[in-house]
C-alpha positions in Angstrom: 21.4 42.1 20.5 20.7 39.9 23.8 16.6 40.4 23.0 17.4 38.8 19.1 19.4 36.1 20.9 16.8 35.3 22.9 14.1 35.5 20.3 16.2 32.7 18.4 16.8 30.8 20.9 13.1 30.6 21.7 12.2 30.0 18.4 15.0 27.1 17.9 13.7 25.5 21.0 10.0 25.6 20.2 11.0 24.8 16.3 12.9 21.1 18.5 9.6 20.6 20.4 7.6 20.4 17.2 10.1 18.1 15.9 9.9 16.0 18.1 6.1 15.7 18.3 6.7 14.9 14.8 9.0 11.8 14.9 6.6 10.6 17.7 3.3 10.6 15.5 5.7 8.9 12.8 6.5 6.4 15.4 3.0 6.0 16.8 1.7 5.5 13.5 4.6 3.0 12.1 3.7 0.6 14.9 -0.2 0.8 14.2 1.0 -0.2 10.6 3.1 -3.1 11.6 -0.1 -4.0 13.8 -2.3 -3.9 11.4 -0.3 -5.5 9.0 0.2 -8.9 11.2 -4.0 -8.7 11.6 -5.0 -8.8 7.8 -1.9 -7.4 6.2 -0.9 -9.8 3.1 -1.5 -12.0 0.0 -4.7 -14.4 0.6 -5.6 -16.7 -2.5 -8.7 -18.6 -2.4 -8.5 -20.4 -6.0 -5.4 -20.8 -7.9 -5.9 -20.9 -12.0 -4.1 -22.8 -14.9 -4.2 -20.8 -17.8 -2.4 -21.8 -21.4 0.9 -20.0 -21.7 -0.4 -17.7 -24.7 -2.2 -15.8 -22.1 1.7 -14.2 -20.0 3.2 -12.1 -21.4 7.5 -12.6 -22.0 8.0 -12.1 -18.3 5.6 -14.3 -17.2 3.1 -11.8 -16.3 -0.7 -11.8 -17.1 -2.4 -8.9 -17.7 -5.7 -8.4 -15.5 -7.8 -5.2 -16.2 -9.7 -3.1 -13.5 -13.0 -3.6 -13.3 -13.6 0.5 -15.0 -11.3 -1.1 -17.9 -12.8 -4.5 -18.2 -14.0 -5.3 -21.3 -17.7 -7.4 -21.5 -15.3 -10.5 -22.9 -12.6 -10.5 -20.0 -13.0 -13.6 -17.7 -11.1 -12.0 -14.8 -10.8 -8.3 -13.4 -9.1 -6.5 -10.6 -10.6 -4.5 -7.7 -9.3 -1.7 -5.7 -10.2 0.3 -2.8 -8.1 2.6 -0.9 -9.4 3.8 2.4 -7.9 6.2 4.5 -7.7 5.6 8.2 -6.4 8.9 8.7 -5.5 11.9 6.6 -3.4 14.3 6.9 0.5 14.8 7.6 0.8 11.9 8.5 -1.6 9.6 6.7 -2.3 6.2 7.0 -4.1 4.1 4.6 -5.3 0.3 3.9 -5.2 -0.6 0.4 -7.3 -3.7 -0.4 -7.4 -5.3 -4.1 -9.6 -8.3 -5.3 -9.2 -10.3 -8.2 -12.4 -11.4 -9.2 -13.2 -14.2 -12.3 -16.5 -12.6 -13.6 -18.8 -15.3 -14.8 -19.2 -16.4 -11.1 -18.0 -13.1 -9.1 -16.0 -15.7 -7.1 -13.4 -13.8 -5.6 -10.0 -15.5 -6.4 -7.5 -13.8 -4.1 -7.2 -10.4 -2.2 -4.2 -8.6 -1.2 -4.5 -6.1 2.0 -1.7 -3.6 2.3 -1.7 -0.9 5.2 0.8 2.2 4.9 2.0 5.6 6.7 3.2 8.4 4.3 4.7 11.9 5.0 4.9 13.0 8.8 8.1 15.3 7.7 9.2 18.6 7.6 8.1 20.1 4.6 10.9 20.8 1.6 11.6 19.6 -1.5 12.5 15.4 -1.1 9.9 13.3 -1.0 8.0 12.1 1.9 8.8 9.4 3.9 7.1 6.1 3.7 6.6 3.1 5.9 4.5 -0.1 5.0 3.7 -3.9 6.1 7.4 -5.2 5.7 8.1 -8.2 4.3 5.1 -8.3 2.3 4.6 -6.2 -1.4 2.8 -6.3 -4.4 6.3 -6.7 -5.9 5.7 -10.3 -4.6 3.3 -10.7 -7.7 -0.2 -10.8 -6.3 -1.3 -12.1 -10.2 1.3 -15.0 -10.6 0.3 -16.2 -6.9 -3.4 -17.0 -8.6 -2.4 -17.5 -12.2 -0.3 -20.3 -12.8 0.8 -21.5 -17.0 -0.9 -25.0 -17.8 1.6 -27.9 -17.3 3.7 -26.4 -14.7 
């Protein structure tokens, strides 16, 4: 009995070491994000656009195709490249999009994004996530560029 005691106990301790070493990558990695972030991290417009108010949708929104789903006619597409930085459990990546007009290939506006993922214990929730704060593509990368005519 005192040998599976100790065999537990062992196995709890070295199972609070790895848990540990764990939560520090996590941690080691968050702060390389929020570094990162305050380098390049954000929303950068270069050219803002008036288009007529036919072209939003009823939610404002515009509709701007990737460059695979362009069509020959489309004056503007979108660009996106995902790099990873590191891969793995943890991973970090930079996100980088580009909205580009095409008869010029003037880039219009870019939006860099740098995120951790996972670093957990394995199970059945999804993994844990930590990005630039304060900055999201929730913040309407397209409306920053496109504005309606007359406003």
């Amino acid at each position: 009995m005192k040998r599976y005691i100790g065999l537990a106990s062992r196995a709890g301790a070295i199972a609070c070491c790895l848990l540990f070493l764990v939560g520090c990558e996590k941690s080691r990695l968050d702060e390389e994000v929020r570094q990162l972030c305050a380098k390049d991290g954000g929303i950068k417009i270069y050219e803002t656009v008036k288009l007529p108010s036919e072209r939003f949708d009823q939610h404002g929104n515009i509709k701007i195709p990737s460059k695979k789903d362009a069509n020959p006619s489309d004056e503007y597409y979108y660009e996106s490249e995902t790099i990873f930085l590191r891969s793995g459990n943890p991973d970090l990546r930079r996100s980088h999009d580009k909205i580009i007009r095409r008869h010029d290939q003037k880039v219009l506006g870019e939006f860099v994004y740098y995120a951790r993922r996972g670093g957990n214990i394995s199970g059945p929730w999804h993994e844990s996530y930590f990005g630039c704060s304060g900055i999201s593509k929730q913040q309407n990368f397209e409306s920053s560029i496109f504005t309606k005519d007359g406003e």
